[in-house]
Wavefront OBJ file of the C-alpha trace (Angstrom):
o trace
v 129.758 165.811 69.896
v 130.203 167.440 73.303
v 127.172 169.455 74.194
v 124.824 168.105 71.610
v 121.390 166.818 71.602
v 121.122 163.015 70.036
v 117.502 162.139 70.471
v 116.741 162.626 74.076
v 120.394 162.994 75.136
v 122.503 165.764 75.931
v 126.273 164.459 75.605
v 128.274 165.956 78.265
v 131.989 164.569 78.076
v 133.594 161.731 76.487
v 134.574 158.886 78.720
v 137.091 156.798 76.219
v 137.519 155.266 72.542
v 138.610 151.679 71.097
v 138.466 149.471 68.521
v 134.601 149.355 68.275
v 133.937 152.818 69.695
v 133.566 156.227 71.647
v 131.900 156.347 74.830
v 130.326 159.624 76.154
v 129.020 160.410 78.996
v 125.291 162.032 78.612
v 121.793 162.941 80.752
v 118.783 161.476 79.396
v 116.468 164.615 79.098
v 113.369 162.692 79.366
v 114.435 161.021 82.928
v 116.981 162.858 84.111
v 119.814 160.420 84.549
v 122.977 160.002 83.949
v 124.209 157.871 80.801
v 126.595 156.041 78.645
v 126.238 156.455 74.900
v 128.872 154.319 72.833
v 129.222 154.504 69.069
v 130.054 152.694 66.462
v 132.778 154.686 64.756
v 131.946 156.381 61.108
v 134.354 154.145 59.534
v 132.738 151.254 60.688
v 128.924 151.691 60.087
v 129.080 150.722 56.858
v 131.083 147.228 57.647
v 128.122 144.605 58.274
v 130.299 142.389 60.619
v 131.289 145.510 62.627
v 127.639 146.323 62.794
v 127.289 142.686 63.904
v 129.547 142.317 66.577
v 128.535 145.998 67.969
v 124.977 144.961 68.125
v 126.027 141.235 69.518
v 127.393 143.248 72.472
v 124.386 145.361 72.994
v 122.310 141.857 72.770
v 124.466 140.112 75.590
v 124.879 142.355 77.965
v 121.552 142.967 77.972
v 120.957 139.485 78.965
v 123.234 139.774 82.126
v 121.955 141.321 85.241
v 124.612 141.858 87.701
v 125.677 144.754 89.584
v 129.073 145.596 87.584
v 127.658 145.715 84.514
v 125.844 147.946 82.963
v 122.477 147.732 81.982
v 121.738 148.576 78.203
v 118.679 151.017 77.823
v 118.233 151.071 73.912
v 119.904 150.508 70.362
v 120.003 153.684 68.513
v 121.468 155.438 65.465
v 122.438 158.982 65.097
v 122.306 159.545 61.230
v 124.629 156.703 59.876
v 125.991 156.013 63.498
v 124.607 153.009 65.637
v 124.919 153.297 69.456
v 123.831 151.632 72.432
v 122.275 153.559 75.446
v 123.541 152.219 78.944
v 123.791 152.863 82.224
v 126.168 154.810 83.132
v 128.675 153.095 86.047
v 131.163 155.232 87.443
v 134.233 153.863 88.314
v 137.760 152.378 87.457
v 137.371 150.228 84.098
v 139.403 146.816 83.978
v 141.745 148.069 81.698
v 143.386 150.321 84.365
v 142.505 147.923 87.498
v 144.243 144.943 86.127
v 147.678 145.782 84.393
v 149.814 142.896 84.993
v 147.758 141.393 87.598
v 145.050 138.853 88.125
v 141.934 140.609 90.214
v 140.816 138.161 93.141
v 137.135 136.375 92.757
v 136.042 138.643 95.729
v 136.339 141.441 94.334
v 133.497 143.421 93.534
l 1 2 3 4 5 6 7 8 9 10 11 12 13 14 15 16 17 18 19 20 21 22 23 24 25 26 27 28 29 30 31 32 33 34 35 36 37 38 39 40 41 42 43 44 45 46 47 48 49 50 51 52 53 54 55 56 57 58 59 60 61 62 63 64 65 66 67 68 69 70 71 72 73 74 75 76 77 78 79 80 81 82 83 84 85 86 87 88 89 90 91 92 93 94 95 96 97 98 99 100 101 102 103 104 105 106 107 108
C-alpha cells in the first residue's frame, strides 16, 4: 500500500500490525497533515463482530479528548477494507514503554 492514493491520502510508510490491524502512516492531500490510517485486515472485513469491535474503537476514542490520544478524523473503507483516519502522534507506543513495568500516574 506504500505510496498509494486511498481517497485523499497518500500512504507513506507503515507504522505497525496486530490483531485488528495495519497502521500506516499517510498526508492528507486535502490539508496537508500528517496521518494515521489503520485497517481492518482482509481476513477480517467480512467477520461482523470484527467489524464491530473495529468500529467500537473508532466510536470511543472519538469520545475522549486528551492529549495522548489520538483524535479520530473519519471512518472509511477502501474497497472491502474499513479504516479509521486519526491523528497521527509520534512517539513511543505503550507496548515498548512498559515491558515489565508499571508507568507512574505522572507520566505524560
Amino acid at each position: 500500500m506504500i505510496n498509494q492514493n486511498i481517497s485523499h491520502y497518500r500512504i507513506t510508510g507503515q507504522l505497525g500490525s496486530g490483531g485488528m490491524g495495519v497502521v500506516y502512516e499517510a498526508e492528507d492531500l486535502s490539508l496537508g497533515r500528517k496521518v494515521a490510517l489503520k485497517f481492518l485486515p482482509p481476513q477480517l472485513a467480512g467477520d461482523a463482530n470484527a467489524l464491530d469491535r473495529f468500529l467500537l474503537e473508532a466510536r470511543a476514542a472519538s469520545a475522549l479528548n486528551h492529549p495522548n490520544i489520538c483524535t479520530i478524523y473519519e471512518i472509511g473503507k477502501h474497497g472491502d477494507q474499513p479504516s479509521i483516519a486519526m491523528e497521527f502522534l509520534d512517539g513511543v507506543t505503550l507496548k515498548h514503554r512498559l515491558p515489565g513495568r508499571r508507568l507512574e500516574i505522572e507520566t505524560g
